[in-house]
C-alpha positions in Angstrom: 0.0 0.0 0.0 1.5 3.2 -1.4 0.9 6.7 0.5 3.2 8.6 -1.6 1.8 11.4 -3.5 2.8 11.0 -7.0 5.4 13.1 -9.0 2.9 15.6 -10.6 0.5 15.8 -7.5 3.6 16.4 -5.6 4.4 19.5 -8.2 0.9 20.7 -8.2 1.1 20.9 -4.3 4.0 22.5 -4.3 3.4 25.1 -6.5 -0.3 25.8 -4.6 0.9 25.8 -1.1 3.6 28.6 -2.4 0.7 30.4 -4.2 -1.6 30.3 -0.9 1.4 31.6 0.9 2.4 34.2 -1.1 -0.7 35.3 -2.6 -4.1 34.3 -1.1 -3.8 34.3 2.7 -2.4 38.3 2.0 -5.7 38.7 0.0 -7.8 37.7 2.5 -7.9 41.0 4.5 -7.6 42.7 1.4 -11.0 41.5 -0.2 -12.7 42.4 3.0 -11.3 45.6 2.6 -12.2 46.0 -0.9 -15.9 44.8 -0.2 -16.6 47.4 2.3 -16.2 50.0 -0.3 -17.8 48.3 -2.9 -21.4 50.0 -4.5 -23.1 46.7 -3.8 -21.8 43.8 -1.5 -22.3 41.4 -4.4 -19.4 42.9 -6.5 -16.2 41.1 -6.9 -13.5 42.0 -5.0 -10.7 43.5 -7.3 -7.6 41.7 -5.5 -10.1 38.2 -6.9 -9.7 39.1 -10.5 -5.8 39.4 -9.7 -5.8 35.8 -8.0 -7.3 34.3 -10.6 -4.7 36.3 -13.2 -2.1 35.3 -10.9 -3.2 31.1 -10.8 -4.0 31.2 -14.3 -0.5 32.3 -15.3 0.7 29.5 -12.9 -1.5 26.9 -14.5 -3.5 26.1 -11.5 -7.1 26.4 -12.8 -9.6 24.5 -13.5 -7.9 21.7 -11.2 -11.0 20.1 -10.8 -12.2 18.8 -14.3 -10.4 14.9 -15.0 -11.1 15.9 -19.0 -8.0 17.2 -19.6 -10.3 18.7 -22.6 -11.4 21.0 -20.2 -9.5 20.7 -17.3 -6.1 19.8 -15.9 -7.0 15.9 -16.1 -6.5 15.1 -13.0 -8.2 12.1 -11.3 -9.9 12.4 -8.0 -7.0 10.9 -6.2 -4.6 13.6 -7.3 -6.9 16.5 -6.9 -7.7 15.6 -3.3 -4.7 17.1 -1.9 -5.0 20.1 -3.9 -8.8 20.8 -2.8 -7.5 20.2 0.5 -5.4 23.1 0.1 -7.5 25.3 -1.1 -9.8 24.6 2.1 -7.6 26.3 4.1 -9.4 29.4 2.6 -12.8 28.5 0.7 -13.9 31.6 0.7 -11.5 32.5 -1.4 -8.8 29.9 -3.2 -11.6 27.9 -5.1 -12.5 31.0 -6.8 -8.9 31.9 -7.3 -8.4 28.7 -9.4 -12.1 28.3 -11.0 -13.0 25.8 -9.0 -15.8 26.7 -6.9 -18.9 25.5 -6.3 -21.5 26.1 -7.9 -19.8 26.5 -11.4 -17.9 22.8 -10.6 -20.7 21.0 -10.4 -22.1 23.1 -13.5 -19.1 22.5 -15.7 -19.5 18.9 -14.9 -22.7 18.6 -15.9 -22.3 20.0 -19.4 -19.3 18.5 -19.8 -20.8 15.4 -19.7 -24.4 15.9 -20.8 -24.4 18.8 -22.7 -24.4 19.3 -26.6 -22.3 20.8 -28.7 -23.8 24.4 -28.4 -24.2 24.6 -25.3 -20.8 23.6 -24.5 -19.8 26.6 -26.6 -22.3 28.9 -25.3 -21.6 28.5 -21.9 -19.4 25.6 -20.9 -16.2 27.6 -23.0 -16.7 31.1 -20.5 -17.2 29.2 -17.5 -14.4 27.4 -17.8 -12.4 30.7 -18.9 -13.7 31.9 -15.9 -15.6 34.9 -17.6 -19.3 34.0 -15.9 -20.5 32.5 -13.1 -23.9 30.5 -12.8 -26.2 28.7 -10.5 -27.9 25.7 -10.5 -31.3 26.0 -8.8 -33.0 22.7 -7.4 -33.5 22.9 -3.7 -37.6 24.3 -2.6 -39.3 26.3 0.3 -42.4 24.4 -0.2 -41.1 20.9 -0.4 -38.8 18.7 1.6 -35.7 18.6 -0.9 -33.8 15.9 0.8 -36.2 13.9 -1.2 -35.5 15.8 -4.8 -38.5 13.8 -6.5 -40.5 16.3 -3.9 -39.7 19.1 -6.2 -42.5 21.1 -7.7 -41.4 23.3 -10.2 -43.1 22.7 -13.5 -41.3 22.5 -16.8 -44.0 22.1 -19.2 -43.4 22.0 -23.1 -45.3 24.4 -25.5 -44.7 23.9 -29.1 -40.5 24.8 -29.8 -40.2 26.1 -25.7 -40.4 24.7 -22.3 -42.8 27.3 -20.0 -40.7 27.2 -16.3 -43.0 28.2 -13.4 -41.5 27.5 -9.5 -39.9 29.3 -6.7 -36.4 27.7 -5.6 -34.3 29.4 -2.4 -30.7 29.0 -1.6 -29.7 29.0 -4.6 -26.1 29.0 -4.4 -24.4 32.2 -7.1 -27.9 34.5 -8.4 -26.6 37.1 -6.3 -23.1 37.7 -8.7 -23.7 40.0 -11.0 -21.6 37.8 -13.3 -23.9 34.8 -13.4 -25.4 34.6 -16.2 -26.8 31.0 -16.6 -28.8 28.9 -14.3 -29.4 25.4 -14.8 -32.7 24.5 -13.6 -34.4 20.7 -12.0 -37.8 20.9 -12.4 -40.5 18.5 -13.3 -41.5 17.7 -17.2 -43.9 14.8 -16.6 -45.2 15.2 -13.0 -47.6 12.3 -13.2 -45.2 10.0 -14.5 -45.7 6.7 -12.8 -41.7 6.6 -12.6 -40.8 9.3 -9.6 -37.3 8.9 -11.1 -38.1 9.9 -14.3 -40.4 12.9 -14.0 -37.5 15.4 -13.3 -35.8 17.4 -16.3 -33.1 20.5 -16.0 -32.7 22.9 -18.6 -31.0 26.1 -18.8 -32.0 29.6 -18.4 -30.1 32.6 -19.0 -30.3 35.2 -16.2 -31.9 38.2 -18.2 -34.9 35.7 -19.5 -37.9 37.4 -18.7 -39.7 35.9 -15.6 -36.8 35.2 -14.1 -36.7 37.0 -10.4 -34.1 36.7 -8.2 -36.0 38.3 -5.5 -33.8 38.2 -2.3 -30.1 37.1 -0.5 -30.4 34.4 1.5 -28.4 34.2 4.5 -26.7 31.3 6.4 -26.4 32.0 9.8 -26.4 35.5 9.5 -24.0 35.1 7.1 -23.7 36.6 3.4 -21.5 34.1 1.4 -20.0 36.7 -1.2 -17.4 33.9 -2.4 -20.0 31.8 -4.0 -22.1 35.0 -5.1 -25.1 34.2 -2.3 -27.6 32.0 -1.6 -30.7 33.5 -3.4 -34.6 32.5 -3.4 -35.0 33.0 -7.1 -38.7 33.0 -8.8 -39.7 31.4 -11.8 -43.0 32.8 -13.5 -43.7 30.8 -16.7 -40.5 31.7 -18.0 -39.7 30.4 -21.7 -36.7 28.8 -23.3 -36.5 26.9 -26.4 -36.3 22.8 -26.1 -32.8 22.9 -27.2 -31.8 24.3 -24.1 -33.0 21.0 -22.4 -29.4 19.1 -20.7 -29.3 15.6 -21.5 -32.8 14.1 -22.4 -36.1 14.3 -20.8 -37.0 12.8 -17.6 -33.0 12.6 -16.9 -32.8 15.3 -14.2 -32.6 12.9 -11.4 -29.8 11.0 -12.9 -27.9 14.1 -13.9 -28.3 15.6 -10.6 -26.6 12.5 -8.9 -24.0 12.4 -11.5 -23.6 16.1 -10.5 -23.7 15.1 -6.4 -21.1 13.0 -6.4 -18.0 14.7 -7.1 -19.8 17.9 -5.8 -19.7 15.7 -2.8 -16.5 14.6 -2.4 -14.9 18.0 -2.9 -16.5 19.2 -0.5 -15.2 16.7 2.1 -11.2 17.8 0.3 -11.7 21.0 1.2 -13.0 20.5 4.8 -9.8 18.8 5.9 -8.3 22.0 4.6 -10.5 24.2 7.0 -10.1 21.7 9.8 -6.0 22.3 9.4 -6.2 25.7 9.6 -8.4 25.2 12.6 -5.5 23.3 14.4 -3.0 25.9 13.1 -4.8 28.2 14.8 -5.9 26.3 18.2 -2.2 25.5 18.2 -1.2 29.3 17.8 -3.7 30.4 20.0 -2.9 27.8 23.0 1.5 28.7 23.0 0.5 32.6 23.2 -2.4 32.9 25.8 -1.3 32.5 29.4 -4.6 31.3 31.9 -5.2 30.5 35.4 -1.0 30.6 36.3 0.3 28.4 32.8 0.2 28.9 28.8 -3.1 27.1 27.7 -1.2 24.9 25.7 0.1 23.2 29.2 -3.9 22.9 30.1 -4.9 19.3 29.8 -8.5 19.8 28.3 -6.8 21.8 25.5 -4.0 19.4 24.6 -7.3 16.6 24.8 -8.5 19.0 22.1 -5.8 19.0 19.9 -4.8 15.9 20.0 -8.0 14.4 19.1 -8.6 16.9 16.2 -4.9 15.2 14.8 -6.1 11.6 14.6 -9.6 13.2 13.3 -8.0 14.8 10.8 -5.9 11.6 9.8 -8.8 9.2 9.7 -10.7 11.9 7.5 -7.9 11.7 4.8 -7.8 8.7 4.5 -11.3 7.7 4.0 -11.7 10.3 1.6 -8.4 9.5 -0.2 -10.2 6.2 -0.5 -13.2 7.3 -1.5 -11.7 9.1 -4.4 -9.3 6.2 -5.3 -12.4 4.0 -5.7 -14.0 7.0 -7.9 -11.5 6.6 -9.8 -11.3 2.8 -10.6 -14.5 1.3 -10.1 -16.8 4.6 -10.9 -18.9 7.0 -8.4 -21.6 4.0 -8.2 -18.9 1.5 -7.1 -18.0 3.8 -4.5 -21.4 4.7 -3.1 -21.1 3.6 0.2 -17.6 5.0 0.5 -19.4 8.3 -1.1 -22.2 8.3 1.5 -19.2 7.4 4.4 -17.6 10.5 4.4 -20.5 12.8 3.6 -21.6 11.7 7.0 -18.5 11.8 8.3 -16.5 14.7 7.3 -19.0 17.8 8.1 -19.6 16.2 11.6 -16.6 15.8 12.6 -14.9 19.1 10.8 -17.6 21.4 13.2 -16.5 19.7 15.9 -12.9 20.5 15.5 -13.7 24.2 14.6 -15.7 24.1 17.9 -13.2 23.2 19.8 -11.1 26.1 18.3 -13.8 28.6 18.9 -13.9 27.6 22.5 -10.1 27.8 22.8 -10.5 31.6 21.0 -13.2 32.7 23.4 -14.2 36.0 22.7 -12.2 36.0 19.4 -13.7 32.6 18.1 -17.0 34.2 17.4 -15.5 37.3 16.0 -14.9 38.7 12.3 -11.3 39.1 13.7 -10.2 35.6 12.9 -12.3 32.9 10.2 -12.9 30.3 12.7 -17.2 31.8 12.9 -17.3 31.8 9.6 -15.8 28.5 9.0 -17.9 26.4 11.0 -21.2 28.1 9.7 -20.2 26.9 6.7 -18.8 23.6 7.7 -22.3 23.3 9.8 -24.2 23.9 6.6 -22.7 21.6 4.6 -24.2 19.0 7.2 -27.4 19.7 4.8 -26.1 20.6 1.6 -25.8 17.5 -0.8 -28.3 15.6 0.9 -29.1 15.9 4.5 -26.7 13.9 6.6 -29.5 11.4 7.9 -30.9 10.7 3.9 -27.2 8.9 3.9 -27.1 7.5 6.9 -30.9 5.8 5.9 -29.1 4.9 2.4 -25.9 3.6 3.8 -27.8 1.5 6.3 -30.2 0.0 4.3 -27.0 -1.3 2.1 -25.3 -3.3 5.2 -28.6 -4.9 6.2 -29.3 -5.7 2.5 -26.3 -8.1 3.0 -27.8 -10.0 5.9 -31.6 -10.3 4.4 
């Protein structure tokens, strides 16, 4: 059994850990900066458009696509450690190097299902890194864990579908550079497959009916990186047929196809935010003196960190497992694995960042230091791609299947 990154993961790391170094955590403060003056708080940052110059010119974009016709063809094992990385600052390194959600998921999907125009028409300046989109499938009304639930209506008329809905929390509608949404919504609703009744198409921003009608927050929090959480209203809405992904009644499918990479980079980048969490317990606990002795001499706190190490370790490499199986036996070979650290990851990541809060006190909960923001988003993400308890119910059913 070989733990050894290989020689061009080992380059790739290199080169990122330098550029996070020398260029992102600096532009950290300076976005914040930057957005305070800004005419609306849903502009870009200027110091982002210079990162993403910057890790263009270094040839560290679009790390995430294994087409090397789009991307930099690497398989899930190799971008794992990368992602990683670049979780050490989510709110800012995955835009940096074009590969932040929602526009991954989105570049997989057409990619894979789209056709030849629409790979042109807006697969080409998403992976240039000239728009952003959204992909809006999650409900108010409904219970989207279960995504056949969804009650948004795609309904064909002659040459065009007619969209009618309301979808919140739709991750990107509040950046002015999204232009494209792709949309799950249901083109035969009474279809006696519930599998099968779900299409997506997609639907340019400035189409009339489309409203995005206000920022969502998450838990008080404004997520600028991705360009917002929106609730987004769809009143009969028309786009031709061709701009149907894949075929009808293939939505669900797609959207899985979509979930599980979208999945698994999300777990790569939480290890990255749970390092910087130790970094920071670590730092915090040498330079705060309490109660006669440096915190870091305080037993409860060295409990802390030392659990959050072996955490950490387990973590890696269940999900550098995961993504080896992705990679030779396929996302449906590794759907337990998959499922495993979903459940895992988020759960134990706000744990960690808990712990560091705690240790921070007063700071912890600040804007002075990410730890606040980093486990509202590691604490959301306990929900996003499927409620952790829809793949505890999956996983579950799978290991008694073997004993029935």
């Amino acid at each position: 059994m070989d733990f050894a990154f290989d020689a061009r993961t080992e380059e790739l790391r290199g080169k990122l850990l330098a550029f996070m170094d020398e260029y992102v955590y600096p532009a950290e403060a300076v976005a914040e900066e930057q957005r305070a003056r800004l005419a609306s708080p849903w502009d870009t940052p200027a110091v982002v458009g210079e990162l993403k110059a910057e890790a263009r010119r270094q040839d560290l974009w679009n790390l995430f696509l294994p087409d090397a016709q789009y991307g930099a063809g690497l398989t899930n094992l190799q971008y794992a450690p990368l992602a990683e990385i670049t979780g050490r600052s989510p709110h800012l390194a995955p835009t940096a190097l074009n590969c932040a959600a929602p526009d991954t998921g989105n570049m997989e999907v057409l990619a894979q299902f789209g056709d030849e125009q629409q790979k042109k028409q807006w697969l080409e300046p998403l992976l240039a890194g000239e728009i952003r989109s959204a992909f809006a499938m999650t409900e108010p009304e409904v219970a989207s864990s279960d995504a056949t639930n969804i009650t948004t209506l795609i309904e064909r008329d002659g040459d065009e579908y007619v969209i009618t809905g309301r979808k919140w929390y739709i991750s990107g509608a509040m950046n002015p550079d999204c232009k494209i949404f792709i949309v799950m919504g249901k083109t035969d609703p009474d279809g006696p497959d519930i599998r099968r009744q779900q299409s997506m198409v997609m639907v340019p921003r400035d189409t009339p009916g489309l409203e995005v009608r206000r920022a969502m927050q998450v838990y008080g929090y404004e997520d600028h990186s991705h360009g917002g959480h929106a609730e987004v209203v769809f009143d009969h809405v028309r786009v031709p047929v061709s701009n149907l992904v894949g075929e009808e009644g293939g939505g669900f499918a797609i959207a899985q196809a979509r979930l599980g990479p979208g999945r698994i980079h999300h777990c790569m980048r939480l290890i990255g935010m749970a390092e910087r969490a130790i970094e920071l317990m670590c730092r915090r606990a040498v330079s705060r003196t309490a109660f006669g002795k440096p915190l870091a001499q305080q037993g409860v706190v060295q409990n802390w960190i030392a659990d959050a190490r072996v955490a950490v370790e387990q973590l890696r490499l269940l999900v550098l497992k995961t993504a080896w199986m992705m990679d030779t036996v396929g996302n449906r070979g590794a759907h337990t694995e998959i499922q495993a650290i979903k459940i895992a990851t988020p759960r134990t990541v706000v744990d960690i960042l808990d712990k560091a809060v705690q240790l921070h006190g007063a700071g912890g909960v600040s804007q002075d230091f990410p730890l606040a923001e980093l486990w509202a988003s590691a604490r959301t993400l306990k929900l996003a791609d499927g409620p952790d308890e829809v793949h505890q119910r999956s996983l579950a059913r799978r290991e008694i299947k073997k004993y029935v």
